[in-house]
C-alpha positions in Angstrom: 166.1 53.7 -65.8 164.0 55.3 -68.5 161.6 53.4 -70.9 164.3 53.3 -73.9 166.2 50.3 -71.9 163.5 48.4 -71.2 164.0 45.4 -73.3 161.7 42.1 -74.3 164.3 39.3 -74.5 163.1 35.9 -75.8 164.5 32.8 -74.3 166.5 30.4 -76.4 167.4 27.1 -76.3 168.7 26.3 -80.1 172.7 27.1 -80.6 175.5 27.2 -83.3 176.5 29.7 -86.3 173.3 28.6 -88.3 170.8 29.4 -85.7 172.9 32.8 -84.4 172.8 33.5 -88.7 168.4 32.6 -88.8 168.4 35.2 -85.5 170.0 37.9 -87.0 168.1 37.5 -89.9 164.9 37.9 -88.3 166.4 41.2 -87.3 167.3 39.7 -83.5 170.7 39.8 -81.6 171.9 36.3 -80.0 172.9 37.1 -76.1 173.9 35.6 -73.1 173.4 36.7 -69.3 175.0 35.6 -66.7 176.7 36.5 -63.4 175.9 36.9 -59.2 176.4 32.7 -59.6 173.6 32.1 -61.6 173.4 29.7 -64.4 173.6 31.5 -68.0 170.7 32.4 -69.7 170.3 32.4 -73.7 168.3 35.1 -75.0 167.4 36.8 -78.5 167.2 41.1 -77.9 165.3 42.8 -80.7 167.9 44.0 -83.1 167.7 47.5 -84.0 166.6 49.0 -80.4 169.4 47.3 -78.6 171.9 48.5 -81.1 171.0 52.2 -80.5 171.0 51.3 -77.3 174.8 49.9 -77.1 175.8 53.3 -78.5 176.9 54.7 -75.4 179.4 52.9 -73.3 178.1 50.7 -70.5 174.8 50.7 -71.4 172.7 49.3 -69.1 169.8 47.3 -69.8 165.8 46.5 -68.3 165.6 43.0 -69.3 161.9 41.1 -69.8 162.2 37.6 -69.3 159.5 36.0 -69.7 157.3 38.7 -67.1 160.5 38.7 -64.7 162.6 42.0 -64.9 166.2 41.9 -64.6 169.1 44.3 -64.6 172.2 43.6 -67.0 175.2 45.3 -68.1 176.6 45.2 -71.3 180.1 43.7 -70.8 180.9 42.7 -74.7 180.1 43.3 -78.1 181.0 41.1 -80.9 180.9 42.2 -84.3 181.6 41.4 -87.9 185.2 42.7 -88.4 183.8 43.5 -92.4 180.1 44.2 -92.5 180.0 46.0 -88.7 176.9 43.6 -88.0 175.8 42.6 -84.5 176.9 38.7 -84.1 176.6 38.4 -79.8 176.0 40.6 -76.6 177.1 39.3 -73.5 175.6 41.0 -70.9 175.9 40.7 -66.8 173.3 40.5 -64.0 173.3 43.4 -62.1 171.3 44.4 -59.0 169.9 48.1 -58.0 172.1 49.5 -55.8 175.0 47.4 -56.7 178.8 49.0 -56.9 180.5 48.1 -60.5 183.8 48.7 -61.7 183.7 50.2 -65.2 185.7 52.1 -67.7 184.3 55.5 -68.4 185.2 57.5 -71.8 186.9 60.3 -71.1 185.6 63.5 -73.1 187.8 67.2 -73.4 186.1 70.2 -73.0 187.2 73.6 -73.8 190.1 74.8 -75.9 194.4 74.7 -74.6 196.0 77.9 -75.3 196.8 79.1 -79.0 199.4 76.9 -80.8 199.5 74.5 -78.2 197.5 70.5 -78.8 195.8 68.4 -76.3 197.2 64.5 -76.4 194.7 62.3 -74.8 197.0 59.6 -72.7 193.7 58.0 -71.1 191.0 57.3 -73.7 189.2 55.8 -70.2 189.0 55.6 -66.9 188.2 52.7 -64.8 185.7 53.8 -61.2 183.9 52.3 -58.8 179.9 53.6 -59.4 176.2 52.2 -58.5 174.9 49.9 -61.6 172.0 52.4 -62.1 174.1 55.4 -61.8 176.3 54.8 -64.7 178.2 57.9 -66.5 178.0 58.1 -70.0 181.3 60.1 -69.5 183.8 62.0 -67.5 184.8 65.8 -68.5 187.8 67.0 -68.0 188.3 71.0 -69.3 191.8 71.6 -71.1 190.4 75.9 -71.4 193.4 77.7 -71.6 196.5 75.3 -70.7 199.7 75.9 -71.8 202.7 73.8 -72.6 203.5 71.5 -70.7 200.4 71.3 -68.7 199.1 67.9 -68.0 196.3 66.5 -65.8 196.0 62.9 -64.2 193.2 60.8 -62.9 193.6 61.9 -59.4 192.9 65.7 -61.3 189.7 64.2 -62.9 186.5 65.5 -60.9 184.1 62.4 -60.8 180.5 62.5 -60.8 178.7 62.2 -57.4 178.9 58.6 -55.7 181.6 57.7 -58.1 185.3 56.5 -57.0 188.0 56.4 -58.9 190.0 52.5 -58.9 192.4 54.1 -61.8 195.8 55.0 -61.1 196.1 58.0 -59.4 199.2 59.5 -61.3 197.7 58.1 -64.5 198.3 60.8 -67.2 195.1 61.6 -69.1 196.0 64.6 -70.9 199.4 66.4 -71.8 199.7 70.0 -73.6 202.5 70.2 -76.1 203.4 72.5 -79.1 203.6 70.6 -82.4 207.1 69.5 -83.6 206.4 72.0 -87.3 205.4 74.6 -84.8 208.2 74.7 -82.9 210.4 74.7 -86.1 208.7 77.7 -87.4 209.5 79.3 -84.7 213.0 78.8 -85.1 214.7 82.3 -84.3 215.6 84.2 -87.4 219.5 84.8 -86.2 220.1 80.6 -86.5 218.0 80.5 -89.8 219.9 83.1 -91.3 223.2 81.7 -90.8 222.1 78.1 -91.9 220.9 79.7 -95.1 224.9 81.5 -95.3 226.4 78.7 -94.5 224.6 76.5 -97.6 225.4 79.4 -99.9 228.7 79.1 -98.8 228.9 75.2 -99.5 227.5 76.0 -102.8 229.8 78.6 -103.8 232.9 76.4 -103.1 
C-alpha cells in the first residue's frame, strides 16, 4: 500500500439527497463500507484525492476511521449521467491477505501484422488475486499476428499469485483484415470484367 491510498474518512450519521448535495459541496464524496458481516458504515472521503484515486480499476483503499485502519475495495461508482460528478462510492471491507475476485482491464501491446486490425472481444477479465496485490491490468501482445489469429483467456499470462475464474475459451482478441481492405484487394481480372460488363449494359 503506498501513502497515496491512505484515506481520512469522516463518520456520518445524517442521510438523504440534501445532505449527499451539502457533502459534495464541501468538496466530500458520500460512501458506504460494508462487507465480512459487518454492519455498514457511513463515511464522507475527501473529494478530489479519492477521485484520482478511483482512476484505475479496483482501486484499493487505506481507510482512517476514526484512528482505526481498514482495508476497502472500491466495488461502485455512481455518477452524474450529465455533469460526470462524484454522487456515492460503495466500497468493501477487505482484509490483508485476502483472495478477491475482480475484473481486470485488459490492455494490447504491440502492433498485428500490416493491414490486418486487433478487435478486442474481452474488454476484462475476471481472476482470483490477493486484496493487496491487485493488477491495474493484464497485457496481452498482438506483435505480429496475422489474420485470423485470436487469443483466449486461457492464452492470457497472469501476473504472479493471480488465477484466472474467466472462461477459459473466452475470446479476448481476434485479427481480421477490414471489409474496404479486402475489397481493394479485389483481383484486377474480376474488376475488369465488372467494369465490361456495366459498359456493356450501358451501351444497350
Amino acid at each position: 500500500m503506498s501513502d497515496d491510498t491512505k484515506v481520512i474518512a469522516e463518520l456520518r450519521d445524517s442521510f438523504g439527497k440534501g445532505f449527499a448535495r451539502r457533502l459534495r459541496a464541501a468538496g466530500k464524496i458520500p460512501a458506504v463500507l460494508y462487507g465480512h458481516g459487518t454492519d455498514p458504515v457511513h463515511v464522507a472521503l475527501p473529494g478530489h484525492q479519492v477521485a484520482l484515486i478511483i482512476r484505475r480499476a479496483n482501486a484499493l483503499l487505506e481507510l482512517d476511521i476514526e484512528g482505526k485502519s481498514q482495508l476497502a475495495l472500491v466495488k461502485d461508482v455512481q455518477k452524474d449521467p450529465v455533469h460526470q460528478i462524484i454522487e456515492h462510492i460503495d466500497l468493501l471491507v477487505v482484509k490483508k491477505g485476502e483472495k478477491i475476485q475482480v475484473d481486470v482491464p485488459v490492455v494490447l501491446t504491440g502492433e498485428s501484422f500490416s493491414g490486418t486490425i486487433a478487435n478486442l472481444d474481452a474488454t476484462t477479465l475476471a481472476v482470483e488475486v490477493e486484496a493487496t496485490h491487485i493488477p491495474e491490468h493484464v497485457e496481452v501482445s498482438i506483435e505480429g499476428l496475422e489474420e485470423g489469429a485470436h487469443i483466449t483467456a486461457a492464452d492470457v499470462k497472469l501476473p504472479k499469485g493471480a488465477t484466472l475464474l474467466a472462461d477459459p475459451e473466452l475470446l479476448v482478441v481476434a485479427i481480421s483484415v477490414p471489409a474496404a481492405t479486402e475489397a481493394a484487394e479485389e483481383p484486377e481480372g474480376e474488376a475488369e470484367a465488372g467494369e465490361e460488363a456495366s459498359e456493356e449494359a450501358a451501351a444497350e
